[in-house]
KEZA-475616 format. One record per residue: chain; x, y, z of N, C-alpha, C, CB in turn. Coordinates in steps of 0.1 Angstrom, whole numbers, plus 5000, padded with zeros to 4 digits. Glycine has a CB too. Layout:
KEZA-475616
+--------+------+------+------+------+------+------+------+------+------+------+------+------+
! chaine !  n.x !  n.y !  n.z ! ca.x ! ca.y ! ca.z !  c.x !  c.y !  c.z ! cb.x ! cb.y ! cb.z !
+--------+------+------+------+------+------+------+------+------+------+------+------+------+
!      A !    X !    Y !    Z !    X !    Y !    Z !    X !    Y !    Z !    X !    Y !    Z !
...
+--------+------+------+------+------+------+------+------+------+------+------+------+------+
end
This chain:
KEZA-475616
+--------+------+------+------+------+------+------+------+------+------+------+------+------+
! chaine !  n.x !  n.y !  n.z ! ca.x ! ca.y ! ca.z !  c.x !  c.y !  c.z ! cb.x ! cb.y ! cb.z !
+--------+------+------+------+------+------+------+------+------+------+------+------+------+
!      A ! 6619 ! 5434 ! 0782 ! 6620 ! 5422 ! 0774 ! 6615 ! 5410 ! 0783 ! 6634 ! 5420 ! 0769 !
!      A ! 6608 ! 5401 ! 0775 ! 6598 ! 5391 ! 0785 ! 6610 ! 5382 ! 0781 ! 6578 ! 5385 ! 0779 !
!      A ! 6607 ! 5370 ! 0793 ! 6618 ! 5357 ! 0793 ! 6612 ! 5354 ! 0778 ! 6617 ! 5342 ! 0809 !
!      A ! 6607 ! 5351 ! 0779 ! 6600 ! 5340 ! 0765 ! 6610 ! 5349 ! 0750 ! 6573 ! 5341 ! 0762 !
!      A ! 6610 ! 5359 ! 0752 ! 6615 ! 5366 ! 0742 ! 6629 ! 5366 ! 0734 ! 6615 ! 5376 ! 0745 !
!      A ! 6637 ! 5357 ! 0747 ! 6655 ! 5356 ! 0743 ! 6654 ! 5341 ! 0744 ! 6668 ! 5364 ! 0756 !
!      A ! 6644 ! 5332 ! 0745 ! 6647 ! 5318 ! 0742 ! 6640 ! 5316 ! 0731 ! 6643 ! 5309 ! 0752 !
!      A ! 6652 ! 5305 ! 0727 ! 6652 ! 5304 ! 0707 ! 6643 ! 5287 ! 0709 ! 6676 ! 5301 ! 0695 !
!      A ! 6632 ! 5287 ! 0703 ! 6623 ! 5278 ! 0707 ! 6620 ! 5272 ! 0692 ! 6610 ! 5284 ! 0717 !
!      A ! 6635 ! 5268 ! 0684 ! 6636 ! 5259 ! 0670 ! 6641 ! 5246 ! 0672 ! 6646 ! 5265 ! 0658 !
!      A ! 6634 ! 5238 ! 0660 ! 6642 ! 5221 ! 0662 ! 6651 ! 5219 ! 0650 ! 6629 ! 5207 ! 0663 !
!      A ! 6655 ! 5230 ! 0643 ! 6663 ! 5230 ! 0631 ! 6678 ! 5231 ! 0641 ! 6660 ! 5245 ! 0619 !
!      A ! 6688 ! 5221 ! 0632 ! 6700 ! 5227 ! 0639 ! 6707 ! 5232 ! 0624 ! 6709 ! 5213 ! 0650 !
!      A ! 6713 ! 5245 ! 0628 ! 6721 ! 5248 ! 0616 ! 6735 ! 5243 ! 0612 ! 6722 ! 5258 ! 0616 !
!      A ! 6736 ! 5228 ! 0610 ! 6747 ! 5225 ! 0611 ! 6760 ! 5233 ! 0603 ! 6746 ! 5212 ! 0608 !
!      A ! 6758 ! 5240 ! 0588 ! 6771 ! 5245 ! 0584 ! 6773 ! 5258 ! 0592 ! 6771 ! 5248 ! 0569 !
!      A ! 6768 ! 5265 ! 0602 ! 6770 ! 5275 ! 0610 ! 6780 ! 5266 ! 0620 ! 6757 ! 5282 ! 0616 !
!      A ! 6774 ! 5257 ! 0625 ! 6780 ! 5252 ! 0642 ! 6793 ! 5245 ! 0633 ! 6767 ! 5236 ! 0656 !
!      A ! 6796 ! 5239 ! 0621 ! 6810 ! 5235 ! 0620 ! 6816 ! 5245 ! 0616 ! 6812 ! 5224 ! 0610 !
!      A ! 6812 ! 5257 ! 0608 ! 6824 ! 5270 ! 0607 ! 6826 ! 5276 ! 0619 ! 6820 ! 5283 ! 0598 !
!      A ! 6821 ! 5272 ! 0630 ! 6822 ! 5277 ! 0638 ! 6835 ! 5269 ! 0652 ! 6807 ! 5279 ! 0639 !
!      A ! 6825 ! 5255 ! 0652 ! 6836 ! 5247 ! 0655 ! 6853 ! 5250 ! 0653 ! 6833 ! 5237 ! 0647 !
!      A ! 6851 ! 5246 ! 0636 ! 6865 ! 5249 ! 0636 ! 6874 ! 5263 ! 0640 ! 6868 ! 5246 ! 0625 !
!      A ! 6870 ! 5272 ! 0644 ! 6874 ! 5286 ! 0647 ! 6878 ! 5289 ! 0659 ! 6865 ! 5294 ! 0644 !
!      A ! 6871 ! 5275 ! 0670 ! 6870 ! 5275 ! 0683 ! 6884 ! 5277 ! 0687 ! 6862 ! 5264 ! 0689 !
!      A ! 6885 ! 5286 ! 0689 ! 6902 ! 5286 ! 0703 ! 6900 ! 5268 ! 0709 ! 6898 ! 5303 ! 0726 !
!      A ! 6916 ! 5264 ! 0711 ! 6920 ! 5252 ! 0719 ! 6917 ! 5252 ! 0735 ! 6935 ! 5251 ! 0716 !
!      A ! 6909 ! 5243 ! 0738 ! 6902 ! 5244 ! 0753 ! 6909 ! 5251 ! 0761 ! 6900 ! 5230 ! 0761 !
!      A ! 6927 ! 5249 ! 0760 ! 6938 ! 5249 ! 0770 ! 6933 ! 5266 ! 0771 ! 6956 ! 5243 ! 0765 !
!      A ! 6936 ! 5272 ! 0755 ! 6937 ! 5288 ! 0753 ! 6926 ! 5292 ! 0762 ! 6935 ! 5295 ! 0737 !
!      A ! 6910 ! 5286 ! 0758 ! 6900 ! 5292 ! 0767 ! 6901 ! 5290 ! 0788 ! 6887 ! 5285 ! 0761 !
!      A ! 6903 ! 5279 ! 0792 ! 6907 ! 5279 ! 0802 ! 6917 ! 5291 ! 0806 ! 6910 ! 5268 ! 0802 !
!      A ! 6931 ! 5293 ! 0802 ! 6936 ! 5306 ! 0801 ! 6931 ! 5318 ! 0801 ! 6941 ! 5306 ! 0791 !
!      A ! 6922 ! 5322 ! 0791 ! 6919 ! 5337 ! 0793 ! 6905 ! 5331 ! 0803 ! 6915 ! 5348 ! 0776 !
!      A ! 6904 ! 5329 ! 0805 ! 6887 ! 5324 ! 0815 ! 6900 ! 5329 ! 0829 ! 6878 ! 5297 ! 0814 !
!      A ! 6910 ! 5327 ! 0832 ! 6915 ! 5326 ! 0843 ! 6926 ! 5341 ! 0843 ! 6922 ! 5310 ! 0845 !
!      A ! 6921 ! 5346 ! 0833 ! 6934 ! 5361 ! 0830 ! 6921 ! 5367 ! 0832 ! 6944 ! 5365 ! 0811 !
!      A ! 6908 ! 5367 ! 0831 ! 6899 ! 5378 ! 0832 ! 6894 ! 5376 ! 0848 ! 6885 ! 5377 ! 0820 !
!      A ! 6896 ! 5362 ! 0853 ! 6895 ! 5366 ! 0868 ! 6903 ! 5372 ! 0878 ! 6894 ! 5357 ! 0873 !
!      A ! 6917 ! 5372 ! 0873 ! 6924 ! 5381 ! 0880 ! 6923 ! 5395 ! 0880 ! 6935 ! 5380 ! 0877 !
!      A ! 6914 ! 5399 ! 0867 ! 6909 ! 5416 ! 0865 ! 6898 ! 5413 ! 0872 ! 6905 ! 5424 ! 0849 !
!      A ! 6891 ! 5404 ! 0879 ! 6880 ! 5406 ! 0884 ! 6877 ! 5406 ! 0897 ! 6873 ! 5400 ! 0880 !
!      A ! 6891 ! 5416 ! 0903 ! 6886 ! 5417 ! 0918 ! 6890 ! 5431 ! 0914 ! 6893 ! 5408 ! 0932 !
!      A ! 6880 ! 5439 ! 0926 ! 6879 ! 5457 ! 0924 ! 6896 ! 5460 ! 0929 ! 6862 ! 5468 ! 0938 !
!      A ! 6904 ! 5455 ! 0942 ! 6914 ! 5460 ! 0945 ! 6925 ! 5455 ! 0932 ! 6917 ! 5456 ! 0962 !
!      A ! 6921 ! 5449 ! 0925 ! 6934 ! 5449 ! 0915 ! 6927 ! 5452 ! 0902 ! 6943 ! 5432 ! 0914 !
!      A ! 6918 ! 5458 ! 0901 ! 6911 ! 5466 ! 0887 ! 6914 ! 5484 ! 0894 ! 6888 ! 5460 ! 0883 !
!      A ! 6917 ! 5485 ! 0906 ! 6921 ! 5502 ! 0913 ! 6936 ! 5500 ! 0905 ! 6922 ! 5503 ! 0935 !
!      A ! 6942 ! 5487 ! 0909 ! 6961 ! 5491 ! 0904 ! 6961 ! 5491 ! 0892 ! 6975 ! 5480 ! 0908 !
!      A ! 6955 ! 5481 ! 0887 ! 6961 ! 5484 ! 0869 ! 6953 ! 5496 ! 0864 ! 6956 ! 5470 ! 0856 !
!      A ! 6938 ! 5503 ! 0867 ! 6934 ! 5519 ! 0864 ! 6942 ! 5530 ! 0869 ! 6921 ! 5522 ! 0870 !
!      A ! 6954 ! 5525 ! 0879 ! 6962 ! 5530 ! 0881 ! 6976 ! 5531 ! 0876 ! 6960 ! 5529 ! 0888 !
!      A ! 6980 ! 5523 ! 0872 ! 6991 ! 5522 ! 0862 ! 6987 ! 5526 ! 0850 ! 6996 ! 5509 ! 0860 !
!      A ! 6974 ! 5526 ! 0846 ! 6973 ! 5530 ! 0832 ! 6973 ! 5543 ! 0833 ! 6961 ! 5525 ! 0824 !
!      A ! 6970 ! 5551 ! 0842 ! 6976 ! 5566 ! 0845 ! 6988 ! 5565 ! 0843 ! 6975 ! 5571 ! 0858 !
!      A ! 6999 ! 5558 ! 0854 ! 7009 ! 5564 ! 0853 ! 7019 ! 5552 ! 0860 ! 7007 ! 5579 ! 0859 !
!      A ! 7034 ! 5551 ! 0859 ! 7042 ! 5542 ! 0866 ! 7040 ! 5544 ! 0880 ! 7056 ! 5544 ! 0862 !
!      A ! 7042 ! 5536 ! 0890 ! 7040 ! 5539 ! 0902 ! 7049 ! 5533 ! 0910 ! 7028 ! 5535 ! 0904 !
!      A ! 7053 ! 5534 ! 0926 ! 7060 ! 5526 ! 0930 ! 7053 ! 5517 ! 0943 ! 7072 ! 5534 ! 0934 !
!      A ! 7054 ! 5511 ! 0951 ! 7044 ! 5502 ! 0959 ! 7035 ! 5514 ! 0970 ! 7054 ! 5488 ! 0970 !
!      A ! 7051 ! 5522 ! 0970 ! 7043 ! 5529 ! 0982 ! 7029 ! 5543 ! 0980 ! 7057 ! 5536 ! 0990 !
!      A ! 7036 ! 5545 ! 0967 ! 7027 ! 5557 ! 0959 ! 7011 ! 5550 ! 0958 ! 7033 ! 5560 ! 0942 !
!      A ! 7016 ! 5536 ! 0956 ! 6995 ! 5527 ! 0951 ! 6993 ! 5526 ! 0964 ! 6992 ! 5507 ! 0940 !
!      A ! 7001 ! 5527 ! 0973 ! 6997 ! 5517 ! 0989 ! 6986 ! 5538 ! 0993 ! 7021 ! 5508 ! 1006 !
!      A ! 6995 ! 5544 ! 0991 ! 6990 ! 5562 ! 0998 ! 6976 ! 5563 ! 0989 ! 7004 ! 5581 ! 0992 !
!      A ! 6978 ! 5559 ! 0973 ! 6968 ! 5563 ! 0968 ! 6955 ! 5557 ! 0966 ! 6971 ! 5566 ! 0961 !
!      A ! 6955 ! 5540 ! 0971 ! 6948 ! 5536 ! 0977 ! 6941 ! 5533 ! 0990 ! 6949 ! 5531 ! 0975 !
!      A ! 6950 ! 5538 ! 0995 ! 6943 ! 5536 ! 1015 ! 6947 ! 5521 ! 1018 ! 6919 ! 5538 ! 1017 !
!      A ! 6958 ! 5518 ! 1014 ! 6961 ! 5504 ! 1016 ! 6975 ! 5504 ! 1017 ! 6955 ! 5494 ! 1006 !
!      A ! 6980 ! 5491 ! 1028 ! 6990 ! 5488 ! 1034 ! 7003 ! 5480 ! 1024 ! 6984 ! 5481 ! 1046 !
!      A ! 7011 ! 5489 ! 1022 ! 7023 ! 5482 ! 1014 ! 7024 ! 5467 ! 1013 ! 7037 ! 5486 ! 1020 !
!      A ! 7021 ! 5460 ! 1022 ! 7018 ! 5441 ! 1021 ! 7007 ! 5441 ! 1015 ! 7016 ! 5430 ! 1035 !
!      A ! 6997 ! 5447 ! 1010 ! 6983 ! 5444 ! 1010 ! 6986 ! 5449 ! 0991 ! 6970 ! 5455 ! 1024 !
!      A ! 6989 ! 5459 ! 0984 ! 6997 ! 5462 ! 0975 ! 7007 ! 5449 ! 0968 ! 7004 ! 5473 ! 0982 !
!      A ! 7012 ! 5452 ! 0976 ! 7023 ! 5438 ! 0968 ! 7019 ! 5426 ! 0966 ! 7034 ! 5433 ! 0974 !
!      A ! 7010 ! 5419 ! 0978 ! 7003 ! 5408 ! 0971 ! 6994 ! 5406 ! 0962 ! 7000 ! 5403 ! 0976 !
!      A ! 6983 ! 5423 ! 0959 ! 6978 ! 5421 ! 0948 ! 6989 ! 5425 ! 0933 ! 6964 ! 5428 ! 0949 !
!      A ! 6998 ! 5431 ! 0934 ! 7011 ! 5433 ! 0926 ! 7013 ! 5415 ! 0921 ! 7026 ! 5441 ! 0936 !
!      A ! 7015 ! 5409 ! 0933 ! 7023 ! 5394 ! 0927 ! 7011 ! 5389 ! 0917 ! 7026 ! 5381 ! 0942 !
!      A ! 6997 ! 5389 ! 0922 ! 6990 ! 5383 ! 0918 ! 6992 ! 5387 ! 0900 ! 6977 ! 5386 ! 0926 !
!      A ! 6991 ! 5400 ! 0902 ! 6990 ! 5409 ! 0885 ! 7003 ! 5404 ! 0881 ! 6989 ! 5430 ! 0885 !
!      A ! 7015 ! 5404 ! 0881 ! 7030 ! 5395 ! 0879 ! 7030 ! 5383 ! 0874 ! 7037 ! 5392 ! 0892 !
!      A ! 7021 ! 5375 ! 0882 ! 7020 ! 5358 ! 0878 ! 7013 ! 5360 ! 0867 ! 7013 ! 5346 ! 0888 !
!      A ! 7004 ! 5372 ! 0867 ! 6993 ! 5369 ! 0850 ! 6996 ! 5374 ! 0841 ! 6979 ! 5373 ! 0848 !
!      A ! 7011 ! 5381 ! 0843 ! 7015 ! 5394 ! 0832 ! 7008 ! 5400 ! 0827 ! 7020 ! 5393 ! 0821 !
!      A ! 7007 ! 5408 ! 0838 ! 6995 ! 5422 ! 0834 ! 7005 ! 5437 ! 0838 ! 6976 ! 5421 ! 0848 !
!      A ! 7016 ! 5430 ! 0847 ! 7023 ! 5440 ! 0851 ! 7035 ! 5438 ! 0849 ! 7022 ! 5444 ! 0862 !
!      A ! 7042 ! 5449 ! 0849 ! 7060 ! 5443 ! 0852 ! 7067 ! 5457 ! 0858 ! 7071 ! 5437 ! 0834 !
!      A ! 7082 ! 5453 ! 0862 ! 7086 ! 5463 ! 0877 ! 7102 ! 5471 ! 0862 ! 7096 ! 5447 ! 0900 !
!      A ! 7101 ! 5478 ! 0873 ! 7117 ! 5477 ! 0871 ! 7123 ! 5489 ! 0884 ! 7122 ! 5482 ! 0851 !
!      A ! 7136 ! 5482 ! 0886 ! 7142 ! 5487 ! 0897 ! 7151 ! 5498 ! 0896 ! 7148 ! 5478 ! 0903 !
!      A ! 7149 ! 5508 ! 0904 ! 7157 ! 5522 ! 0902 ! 7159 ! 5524 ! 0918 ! 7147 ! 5538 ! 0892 !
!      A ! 7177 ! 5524 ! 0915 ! 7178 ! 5521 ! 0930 ! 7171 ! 5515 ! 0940 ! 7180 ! 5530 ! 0936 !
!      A ! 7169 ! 5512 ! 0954 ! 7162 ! 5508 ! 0961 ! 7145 ! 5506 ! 0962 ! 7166 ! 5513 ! 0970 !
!      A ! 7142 ! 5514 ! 0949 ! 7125 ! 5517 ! 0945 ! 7126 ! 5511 ! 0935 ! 7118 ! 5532 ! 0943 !
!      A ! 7113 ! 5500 ! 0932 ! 7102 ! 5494 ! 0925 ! 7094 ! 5502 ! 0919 ! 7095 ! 5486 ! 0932 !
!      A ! 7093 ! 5504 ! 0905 ! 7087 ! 5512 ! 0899 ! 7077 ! 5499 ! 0890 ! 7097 ! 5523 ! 0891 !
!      A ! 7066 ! 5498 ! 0892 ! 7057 ! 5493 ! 0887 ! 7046 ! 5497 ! 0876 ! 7052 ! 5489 ! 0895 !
!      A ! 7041 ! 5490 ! 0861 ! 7040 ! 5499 ! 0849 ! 7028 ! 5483 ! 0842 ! 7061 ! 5504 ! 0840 !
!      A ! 7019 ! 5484 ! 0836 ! 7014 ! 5478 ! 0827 ! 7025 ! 5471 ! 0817 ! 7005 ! 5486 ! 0821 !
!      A ! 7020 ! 5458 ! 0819 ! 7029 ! 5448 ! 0810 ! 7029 ! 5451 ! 0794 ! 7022 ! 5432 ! 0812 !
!      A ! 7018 ! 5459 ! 0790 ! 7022 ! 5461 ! 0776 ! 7009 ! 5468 ! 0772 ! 7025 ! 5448 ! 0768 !
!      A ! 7006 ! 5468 ! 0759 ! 6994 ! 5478 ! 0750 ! 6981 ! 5470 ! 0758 ! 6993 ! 5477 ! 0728 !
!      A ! 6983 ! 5454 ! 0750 ! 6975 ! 5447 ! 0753 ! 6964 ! 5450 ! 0766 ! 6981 ! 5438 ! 0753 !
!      A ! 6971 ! 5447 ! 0778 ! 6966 ! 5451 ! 0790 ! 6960 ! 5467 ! 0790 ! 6977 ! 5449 ! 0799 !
!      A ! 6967 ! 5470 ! 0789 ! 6960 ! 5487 ! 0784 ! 6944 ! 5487 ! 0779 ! 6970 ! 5495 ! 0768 !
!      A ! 6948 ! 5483 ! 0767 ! 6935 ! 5481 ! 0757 ! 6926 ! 5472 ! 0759 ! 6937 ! 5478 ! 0745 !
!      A ! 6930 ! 5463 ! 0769 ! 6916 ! 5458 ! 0771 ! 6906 ! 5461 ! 0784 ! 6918 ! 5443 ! 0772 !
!      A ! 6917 ! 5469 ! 0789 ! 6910 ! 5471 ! 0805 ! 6904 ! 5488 ! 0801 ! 6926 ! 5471 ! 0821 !
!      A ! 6911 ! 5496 ! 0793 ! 6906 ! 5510 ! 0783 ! 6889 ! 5506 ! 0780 ! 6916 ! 5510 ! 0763 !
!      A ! 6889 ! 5494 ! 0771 ! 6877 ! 5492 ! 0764 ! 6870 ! 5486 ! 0775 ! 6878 ! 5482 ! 0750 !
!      A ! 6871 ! 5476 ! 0784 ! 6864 ! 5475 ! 0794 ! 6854 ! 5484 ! 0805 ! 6871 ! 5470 ! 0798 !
!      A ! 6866 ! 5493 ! 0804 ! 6859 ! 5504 ! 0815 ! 6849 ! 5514 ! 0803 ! 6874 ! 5517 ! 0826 !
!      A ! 6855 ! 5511 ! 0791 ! 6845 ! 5520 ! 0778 ! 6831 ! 5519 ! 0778 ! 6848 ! 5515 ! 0762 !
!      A ! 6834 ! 5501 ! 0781 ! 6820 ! 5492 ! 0777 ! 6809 ! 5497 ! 0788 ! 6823 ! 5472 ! 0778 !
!      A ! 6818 ! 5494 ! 0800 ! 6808 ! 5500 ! 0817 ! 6803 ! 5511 ! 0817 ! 6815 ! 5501 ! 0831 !
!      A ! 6809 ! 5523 ! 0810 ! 6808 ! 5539 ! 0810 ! 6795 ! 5542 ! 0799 ! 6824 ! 5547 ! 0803 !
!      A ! 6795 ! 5531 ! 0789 ! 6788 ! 5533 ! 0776 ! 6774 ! 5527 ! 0784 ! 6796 ! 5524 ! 0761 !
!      A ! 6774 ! 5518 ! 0790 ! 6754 ! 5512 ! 0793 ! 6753 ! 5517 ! 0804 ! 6747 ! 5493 ! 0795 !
!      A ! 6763 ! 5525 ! 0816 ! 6758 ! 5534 ! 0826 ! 6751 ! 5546 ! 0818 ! 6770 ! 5541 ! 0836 !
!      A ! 6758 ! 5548 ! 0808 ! 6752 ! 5562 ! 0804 ! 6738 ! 5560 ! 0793 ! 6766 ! 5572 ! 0795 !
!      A ! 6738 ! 5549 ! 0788 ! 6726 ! 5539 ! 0781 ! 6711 ! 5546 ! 0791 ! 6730 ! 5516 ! 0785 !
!      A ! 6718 ! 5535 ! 0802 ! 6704 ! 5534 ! 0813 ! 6701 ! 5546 ! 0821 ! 6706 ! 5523 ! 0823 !
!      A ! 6709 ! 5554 ! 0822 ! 6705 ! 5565 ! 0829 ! 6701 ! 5574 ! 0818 ! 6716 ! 5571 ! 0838 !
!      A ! 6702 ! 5574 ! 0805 ! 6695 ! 5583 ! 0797 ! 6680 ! 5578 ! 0792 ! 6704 ! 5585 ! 0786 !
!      A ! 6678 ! 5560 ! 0795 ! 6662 ! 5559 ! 0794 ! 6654 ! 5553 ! 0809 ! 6659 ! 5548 ! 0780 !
!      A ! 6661 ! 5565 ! 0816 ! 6650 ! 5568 ! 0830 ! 6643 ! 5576 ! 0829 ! 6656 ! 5571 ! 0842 !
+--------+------+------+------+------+------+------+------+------+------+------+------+------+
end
């Protein structure tokens, strides 16, 4: 696809589109919000923990063995995922059992890795 091909080169503006649309717009505050909930999925060592919780409950030390990473190095991406509620703990005796905050998180990080799996397999089928 040529550049010239994805630029829209009209002097019409469709105004009853841009006002149904307007009004539909999420509140700046909400977008700022998820603009800052998708950057915390957007580092690879804390898209490993939550593909890992979505397996299965875990405790710090189990993600720390099954990442190749050091129990401090674990928890502070844990806190990170905590402050964004993506995760949550619960304590059984002296062990932290750590678990996906809910469906939500599930399902969006499910369909995400769906979306990456679906145009890997796009583009390697028109090589």
């Amino acid at each position: 696809m040529k550049k010239e091909d994805v630029l829209c080169d009209c002097d019409v503006i469709h105004a009853d589109l841009v006002e149904s649309v307007k009004k539909k717009m999420p509140d700046e505050n909400e977008l700022y919000d998820l603009a800052d909930f998708f950057k915390v999925l957007g580092d690879s060592t804390r898209a490993k923990i939550i593909w890992a919780l979505d397996e299965s409950e875990m405790c710090v030390c189990d993600l720390a063995v099954l990442l190749n990473m050091t129990k401090s190095a674990i928890s502070h991406q844990l806190g990170s995922l905590r402050q964004a509620d993506l995760v949550k703990y619960r304590k059984e005796g002296k062990v932290v059992f750590y678990s996906l905050a809910d469906d939500h998180v599930e399902a969006i990080f499910e369909k995400g890795l769906e979306h990456i799996r679906e145009n890997k397999s796009d583009k390697e089928n028109h090589i």
